[in-house]
C-alpha positions as YAML, in Angstrom:
chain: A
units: angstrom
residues:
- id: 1
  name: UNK
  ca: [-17.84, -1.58, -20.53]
- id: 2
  name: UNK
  ca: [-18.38, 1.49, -18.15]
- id: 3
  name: UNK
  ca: [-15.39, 4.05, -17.99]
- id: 4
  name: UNK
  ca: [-15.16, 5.27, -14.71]
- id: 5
  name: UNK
  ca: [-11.79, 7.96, -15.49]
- id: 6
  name: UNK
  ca: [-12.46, 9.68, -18.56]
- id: 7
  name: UNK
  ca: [-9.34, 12.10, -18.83]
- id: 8
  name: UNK
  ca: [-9.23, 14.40, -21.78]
- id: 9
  name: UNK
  ca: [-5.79, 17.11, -22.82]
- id: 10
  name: UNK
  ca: [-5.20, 17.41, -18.81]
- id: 11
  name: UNK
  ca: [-2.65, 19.89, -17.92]
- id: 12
  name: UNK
  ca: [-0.79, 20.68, -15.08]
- id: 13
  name: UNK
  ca: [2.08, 23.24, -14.57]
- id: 14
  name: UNK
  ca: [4.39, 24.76, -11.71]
- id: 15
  name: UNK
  ca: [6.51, 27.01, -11.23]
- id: 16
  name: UNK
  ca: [10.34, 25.96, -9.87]
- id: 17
  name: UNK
  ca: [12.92, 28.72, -9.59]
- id: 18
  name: UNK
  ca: [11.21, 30.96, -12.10]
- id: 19
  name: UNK
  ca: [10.87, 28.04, -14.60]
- id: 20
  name: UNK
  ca: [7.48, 26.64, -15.28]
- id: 21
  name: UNK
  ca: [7.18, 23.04, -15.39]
- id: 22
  name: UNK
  ca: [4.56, 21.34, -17.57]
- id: 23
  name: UNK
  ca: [4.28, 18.41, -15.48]
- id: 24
  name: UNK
  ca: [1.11, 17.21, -17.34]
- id: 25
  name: UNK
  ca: [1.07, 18.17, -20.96]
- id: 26
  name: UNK
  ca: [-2.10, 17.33, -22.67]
- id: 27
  name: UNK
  ca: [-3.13, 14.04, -21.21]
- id: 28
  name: UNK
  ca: [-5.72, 11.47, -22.23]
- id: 29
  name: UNK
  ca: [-6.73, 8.74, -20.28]
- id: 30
  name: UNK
  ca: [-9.96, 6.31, -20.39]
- id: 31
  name: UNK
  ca: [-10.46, 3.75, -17.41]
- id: 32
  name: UNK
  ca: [-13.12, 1.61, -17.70]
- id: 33
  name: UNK
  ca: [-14.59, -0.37, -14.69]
- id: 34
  name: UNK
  ca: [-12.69, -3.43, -13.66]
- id: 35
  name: UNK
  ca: [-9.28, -2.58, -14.92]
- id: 36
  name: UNK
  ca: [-6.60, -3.00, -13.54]
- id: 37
  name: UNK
  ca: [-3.61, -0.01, -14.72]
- id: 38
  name: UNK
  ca: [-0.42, 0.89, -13.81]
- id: 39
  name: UNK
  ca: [1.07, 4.16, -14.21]
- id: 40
  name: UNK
  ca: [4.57, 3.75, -14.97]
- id: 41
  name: UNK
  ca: [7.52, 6.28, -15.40]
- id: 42
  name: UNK
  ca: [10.70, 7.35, -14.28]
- id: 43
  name: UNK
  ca: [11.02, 10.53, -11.64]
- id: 44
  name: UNK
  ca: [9.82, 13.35, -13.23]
- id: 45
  name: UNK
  ca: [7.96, 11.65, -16.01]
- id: 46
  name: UNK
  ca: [4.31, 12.96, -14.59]
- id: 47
  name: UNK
  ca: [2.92, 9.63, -12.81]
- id: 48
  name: UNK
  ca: [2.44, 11.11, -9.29]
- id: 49
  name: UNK
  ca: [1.00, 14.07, -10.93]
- id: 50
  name: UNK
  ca: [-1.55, 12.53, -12.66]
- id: 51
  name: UNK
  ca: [-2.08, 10.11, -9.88]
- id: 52
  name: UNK
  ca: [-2.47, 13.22, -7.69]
- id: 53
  name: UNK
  ca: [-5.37, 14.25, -10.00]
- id: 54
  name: UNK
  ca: [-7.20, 11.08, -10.54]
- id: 55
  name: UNK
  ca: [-7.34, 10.95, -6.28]
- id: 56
  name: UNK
  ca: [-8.89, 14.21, -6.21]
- id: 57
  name: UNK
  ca: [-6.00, 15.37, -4.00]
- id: 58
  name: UNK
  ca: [-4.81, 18.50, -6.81]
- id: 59
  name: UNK
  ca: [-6.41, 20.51, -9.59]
- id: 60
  name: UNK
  ca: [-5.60, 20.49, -13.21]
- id: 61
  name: UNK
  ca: [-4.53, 24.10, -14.65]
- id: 62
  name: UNK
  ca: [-6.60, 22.56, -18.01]
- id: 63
  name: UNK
  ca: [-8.47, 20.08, -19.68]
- id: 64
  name: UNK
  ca: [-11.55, 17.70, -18.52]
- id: 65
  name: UNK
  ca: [-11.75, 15.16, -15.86]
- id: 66
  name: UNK
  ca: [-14.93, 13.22, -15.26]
- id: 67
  name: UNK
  ca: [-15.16, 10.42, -12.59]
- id: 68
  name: UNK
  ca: [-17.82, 7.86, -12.10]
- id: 69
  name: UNK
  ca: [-20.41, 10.04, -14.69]
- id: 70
  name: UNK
  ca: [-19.38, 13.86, -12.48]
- id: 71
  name: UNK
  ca: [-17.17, 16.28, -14.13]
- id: 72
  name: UNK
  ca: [-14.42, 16.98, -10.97]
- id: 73
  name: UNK
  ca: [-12.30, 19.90, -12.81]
- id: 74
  name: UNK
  ca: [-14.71, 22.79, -11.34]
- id: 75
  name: UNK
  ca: [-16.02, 21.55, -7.89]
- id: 76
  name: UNK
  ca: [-15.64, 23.34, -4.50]
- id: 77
  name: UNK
  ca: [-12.35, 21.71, -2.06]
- id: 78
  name: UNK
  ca: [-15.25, 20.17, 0.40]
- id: 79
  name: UNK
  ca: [-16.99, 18.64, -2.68]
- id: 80
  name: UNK
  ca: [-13.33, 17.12, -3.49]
- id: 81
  name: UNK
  ca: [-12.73, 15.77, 0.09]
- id: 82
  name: UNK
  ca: [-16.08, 14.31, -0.17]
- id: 83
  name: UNK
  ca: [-15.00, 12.21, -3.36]
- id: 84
  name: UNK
  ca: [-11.57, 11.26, -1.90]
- id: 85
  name: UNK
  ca: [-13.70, 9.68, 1.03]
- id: 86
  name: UNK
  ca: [-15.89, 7.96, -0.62]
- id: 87
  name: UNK
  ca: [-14.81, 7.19, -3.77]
- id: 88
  name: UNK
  ca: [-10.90, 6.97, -3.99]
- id: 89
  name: UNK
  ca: [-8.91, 4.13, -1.97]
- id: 90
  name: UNK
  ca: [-5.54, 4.70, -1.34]
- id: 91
  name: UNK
  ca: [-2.75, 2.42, -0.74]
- id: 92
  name: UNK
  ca: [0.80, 4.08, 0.05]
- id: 93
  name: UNK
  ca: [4.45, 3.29, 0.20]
- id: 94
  name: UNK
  ca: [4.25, 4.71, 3.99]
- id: 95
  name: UNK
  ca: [1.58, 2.67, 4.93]
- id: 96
  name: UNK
  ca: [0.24, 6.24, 7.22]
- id: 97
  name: UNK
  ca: [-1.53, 4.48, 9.78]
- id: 98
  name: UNK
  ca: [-1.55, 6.22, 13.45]
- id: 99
  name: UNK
  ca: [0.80, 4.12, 15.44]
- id: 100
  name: UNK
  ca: [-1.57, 4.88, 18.86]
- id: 101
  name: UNK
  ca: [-4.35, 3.02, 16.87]
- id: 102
  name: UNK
  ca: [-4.73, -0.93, 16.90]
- id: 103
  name: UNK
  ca: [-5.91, -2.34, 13.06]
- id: 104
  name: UNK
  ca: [-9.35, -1.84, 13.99]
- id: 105
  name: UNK
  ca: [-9.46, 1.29, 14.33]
- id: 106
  name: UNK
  ca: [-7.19, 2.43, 12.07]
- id: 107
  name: UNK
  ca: [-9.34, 0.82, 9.28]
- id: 108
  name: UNK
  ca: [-12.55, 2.50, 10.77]
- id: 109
  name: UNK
  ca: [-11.50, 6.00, 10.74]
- id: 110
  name: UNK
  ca: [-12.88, 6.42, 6.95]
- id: 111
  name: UNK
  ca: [-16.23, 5.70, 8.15]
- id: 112
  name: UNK
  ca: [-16.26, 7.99, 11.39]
- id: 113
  name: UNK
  ca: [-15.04, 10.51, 9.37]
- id: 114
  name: UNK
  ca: [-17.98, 10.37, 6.92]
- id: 115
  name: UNK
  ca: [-20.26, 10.05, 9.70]
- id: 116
  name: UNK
  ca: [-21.04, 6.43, 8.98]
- id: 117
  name: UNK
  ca: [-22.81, 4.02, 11.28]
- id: 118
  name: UNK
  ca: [-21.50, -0.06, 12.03]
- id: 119
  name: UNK
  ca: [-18.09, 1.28, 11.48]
- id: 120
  name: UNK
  ca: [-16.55, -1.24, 13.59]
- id: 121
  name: UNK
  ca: [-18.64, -4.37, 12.06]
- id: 122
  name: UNK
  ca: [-17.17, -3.04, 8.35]
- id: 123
  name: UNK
  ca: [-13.95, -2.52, 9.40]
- id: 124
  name: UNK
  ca: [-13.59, -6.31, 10.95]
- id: 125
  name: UNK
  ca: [-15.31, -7.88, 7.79]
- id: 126
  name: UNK
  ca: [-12.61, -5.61, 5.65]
- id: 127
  name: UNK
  ca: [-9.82, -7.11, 7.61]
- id: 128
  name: UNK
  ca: [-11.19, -10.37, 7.36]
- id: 129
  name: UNK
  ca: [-10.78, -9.97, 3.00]
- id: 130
  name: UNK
  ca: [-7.01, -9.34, 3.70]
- id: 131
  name: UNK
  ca: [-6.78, -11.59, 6.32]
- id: 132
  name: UNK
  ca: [-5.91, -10.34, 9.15]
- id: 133
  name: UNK
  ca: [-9.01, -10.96, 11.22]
- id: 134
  name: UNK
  ca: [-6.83, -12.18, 13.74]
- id: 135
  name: UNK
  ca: [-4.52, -8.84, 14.10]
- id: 136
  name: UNK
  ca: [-7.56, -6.88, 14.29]
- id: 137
  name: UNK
  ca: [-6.22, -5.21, 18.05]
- id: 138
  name: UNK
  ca: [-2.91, -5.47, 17.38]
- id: 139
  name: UNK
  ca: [-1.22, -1.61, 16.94]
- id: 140
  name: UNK
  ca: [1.39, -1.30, 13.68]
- id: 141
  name: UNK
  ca: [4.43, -1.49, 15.79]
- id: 142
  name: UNK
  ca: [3.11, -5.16, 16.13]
- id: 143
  name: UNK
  ca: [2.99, -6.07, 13.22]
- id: 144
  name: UNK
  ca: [5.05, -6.43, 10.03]
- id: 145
  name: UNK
  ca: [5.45, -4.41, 7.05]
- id: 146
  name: UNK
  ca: [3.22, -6.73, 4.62]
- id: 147
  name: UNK
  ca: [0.75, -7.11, 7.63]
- id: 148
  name: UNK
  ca: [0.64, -2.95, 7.70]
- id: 149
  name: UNK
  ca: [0.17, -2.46, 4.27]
- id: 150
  name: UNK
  ca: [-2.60, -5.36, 4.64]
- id: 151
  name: UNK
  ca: [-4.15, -2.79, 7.30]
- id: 152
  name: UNK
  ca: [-3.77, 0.09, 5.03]
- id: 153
  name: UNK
  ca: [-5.45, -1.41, 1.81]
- id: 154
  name: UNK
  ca: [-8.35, -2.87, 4.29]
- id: 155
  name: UNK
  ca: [-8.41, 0.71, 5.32]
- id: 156
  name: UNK
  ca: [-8.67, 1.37, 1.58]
- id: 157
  name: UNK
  ca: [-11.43, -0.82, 0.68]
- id: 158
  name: UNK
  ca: [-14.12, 0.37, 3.83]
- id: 159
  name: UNK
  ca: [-16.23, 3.04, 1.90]
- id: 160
  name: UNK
  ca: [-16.38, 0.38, -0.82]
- id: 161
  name: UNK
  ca: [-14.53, 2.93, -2.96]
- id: 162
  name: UNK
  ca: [-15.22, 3.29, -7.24]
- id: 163
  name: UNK
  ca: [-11.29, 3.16, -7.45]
- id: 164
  name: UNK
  ca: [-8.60, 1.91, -5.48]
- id: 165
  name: UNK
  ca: [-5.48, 4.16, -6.05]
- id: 166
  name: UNK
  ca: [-2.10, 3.00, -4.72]
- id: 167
  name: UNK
  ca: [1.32, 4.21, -5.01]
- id: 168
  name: UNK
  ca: [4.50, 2.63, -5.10]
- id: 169
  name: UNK
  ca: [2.58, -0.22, -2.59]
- id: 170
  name: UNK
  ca: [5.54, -2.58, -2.74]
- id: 171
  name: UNK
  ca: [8.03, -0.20, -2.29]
- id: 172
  name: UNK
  ca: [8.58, -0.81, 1.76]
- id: 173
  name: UNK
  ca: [8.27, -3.93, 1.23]
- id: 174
  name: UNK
  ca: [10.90, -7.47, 0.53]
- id: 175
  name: UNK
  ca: [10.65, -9.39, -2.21]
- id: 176
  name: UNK
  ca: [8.21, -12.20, -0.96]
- id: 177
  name: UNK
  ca: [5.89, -9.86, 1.14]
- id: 178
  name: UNK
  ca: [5.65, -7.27, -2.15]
- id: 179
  name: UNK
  ca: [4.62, -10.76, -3.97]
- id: 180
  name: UNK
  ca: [1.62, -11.29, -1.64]
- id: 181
  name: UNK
  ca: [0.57, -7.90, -1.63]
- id: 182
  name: UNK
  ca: [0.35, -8.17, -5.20]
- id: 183
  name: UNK
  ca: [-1.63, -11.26, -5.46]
- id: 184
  name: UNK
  ca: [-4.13, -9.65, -2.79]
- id: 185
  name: UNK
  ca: [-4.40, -6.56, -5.20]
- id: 186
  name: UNK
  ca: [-4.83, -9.44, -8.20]
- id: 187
  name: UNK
  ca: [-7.51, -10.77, -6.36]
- id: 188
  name: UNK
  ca: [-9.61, -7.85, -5.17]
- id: 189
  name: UNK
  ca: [-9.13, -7.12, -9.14]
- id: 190
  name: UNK
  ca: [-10.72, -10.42, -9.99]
- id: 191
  name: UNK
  ca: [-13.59, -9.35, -7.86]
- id: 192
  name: UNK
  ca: [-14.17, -6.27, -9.82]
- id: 193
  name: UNK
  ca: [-12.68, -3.82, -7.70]
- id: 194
  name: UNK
  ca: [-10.97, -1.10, -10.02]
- id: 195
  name: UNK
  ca: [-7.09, -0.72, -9.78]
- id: 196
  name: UNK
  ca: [-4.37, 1.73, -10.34]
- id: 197
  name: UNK
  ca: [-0.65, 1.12, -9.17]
- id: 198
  name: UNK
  ca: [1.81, 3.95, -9.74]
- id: 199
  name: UNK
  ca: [4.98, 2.44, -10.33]
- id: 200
  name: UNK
  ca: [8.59, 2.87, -11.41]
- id: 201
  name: UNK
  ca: [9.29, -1.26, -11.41]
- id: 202
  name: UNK
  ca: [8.53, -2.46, -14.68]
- id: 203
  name: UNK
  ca: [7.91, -6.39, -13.17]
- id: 204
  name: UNK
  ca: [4.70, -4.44, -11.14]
- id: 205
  name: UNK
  ca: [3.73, -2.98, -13.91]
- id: 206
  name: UNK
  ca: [4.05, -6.09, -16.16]
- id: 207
  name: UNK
  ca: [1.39, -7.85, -13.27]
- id: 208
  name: UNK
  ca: [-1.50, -4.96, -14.41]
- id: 209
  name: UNK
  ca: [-4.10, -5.93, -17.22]
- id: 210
  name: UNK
  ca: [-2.90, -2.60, -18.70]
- id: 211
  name: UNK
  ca: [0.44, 0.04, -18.43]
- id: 212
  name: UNK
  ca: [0.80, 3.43, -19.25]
- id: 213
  name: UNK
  ca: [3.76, 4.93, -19.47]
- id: 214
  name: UNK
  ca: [5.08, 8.45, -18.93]
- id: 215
  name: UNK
  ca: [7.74, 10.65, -19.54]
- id: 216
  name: UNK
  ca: [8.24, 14.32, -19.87]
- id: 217
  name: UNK
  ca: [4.14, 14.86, -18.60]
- id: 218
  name: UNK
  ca: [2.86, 12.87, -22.14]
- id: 219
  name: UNK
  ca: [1.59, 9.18, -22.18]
- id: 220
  name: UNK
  ca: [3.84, 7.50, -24.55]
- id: 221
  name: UNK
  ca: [3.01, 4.42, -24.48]
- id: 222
  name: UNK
  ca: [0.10, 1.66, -23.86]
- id: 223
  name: UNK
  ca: [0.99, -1.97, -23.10]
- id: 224
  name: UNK
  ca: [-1.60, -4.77, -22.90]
- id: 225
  name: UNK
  ca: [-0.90, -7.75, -20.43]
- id: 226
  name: UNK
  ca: [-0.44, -11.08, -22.83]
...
């Protein structure tokens, strides 16, 4: 099987108060293509570090990070930007869509950003996998928190992205609604989409093929789903 993260002694400090803070201490990480991971951890345990790096969004102060075959620990910020667009999906707690948008076009902006032509064609046929083809011009204030974070994971999936990275995805969300987005997650998995959830919940965590877990910047532990 392909591995699309290979992650090897990562490390990532910062400085607090005029203490530094290892908040990645020698990580290694292999994700192959298909799989679906969480992250898990307690605050402070390293997860949204490490998830920071994986999405391109920080730098490591050490070690080797190569995604989809290209080493990502030396290139230039645009080079970065250009990988979080077209690479990296992500999925967060906040949902970030513009509220002066309707669903449409708030799951289009990826591609106008790149440059991309047919935006609005992609962008309806990526609503239409979560669903909501029918809330395409509605704006977020009209619609509910699952239906957002519907929106935002459409939004997600329109550059056909090599990994789709979300944090905490349930964490605005109730019970039931946290359920479906999970199950749409399980299925986009099924359909070979790759899939990493940063979580504190251990019941997400339990729903991934595979869990990490974190604490102190150091991988401690790997669980395998049953």
């Amino acid at each position: 099987m392909t591995v699309i993260i290979e992650a090897r002694q990562l490390v990532k400090t910062y400085e607090l108060g005029g203490t530094t803070v290892r908040a990645l201490d020698g990580v290694d990480l292999d994700v192959p293509e298909g799989d679906m991971l969480a992250i898990a951890g307690p605050s402070g345990s390293g997860k949204s570090t490490l998830m920071h790096i994986i999405g391109c969004l920080d730098r490591t102060d050490g070690g080797r990070y190569v995604l989809a075959g290209e080493d990502i620990s030396s290139l230039s910020r645009n080079r970065l930007a250009e990988i979080r667009n077209r690479r990296i999906g992500f999925v967060f707690q906040t949902f970030n869509l513009l509220p002066r948008m309707n669903a449409l076009e708030n799951v289009e902006l990826p591609l106008l950003y790149a440059g991309l032509r047919h935006a609005k064609d992609r962008a309806a046929a990526a609503l239409k996998t979560v669903g909501l083809d029918d809330r395409m011009h509605h704006k977020p204030s009209q619609l509910s928190g699952g239906q957002r974070q519907r929106v935002a994971v459409a939004r997600a999936l329109i550059t056909d992205p090599a990994i789709l990275l979300a944090d905490e995805p349930t964490g605005n969300l109730d019970s039931k609604t946290g359920e479906e987005l999970l199950a749409l997650l399980e299925t986009l998995n099924a359909s070979g989409h790759t899939i990493i959830i940063v979580t504190h919940d251990p019941d997400i965590a339990a729903r991934c093929r595979r869990q990490i877990h974190m604490r102190d910047g150091r991988i401690v532990a790997t669980k395998h789903k049953d």
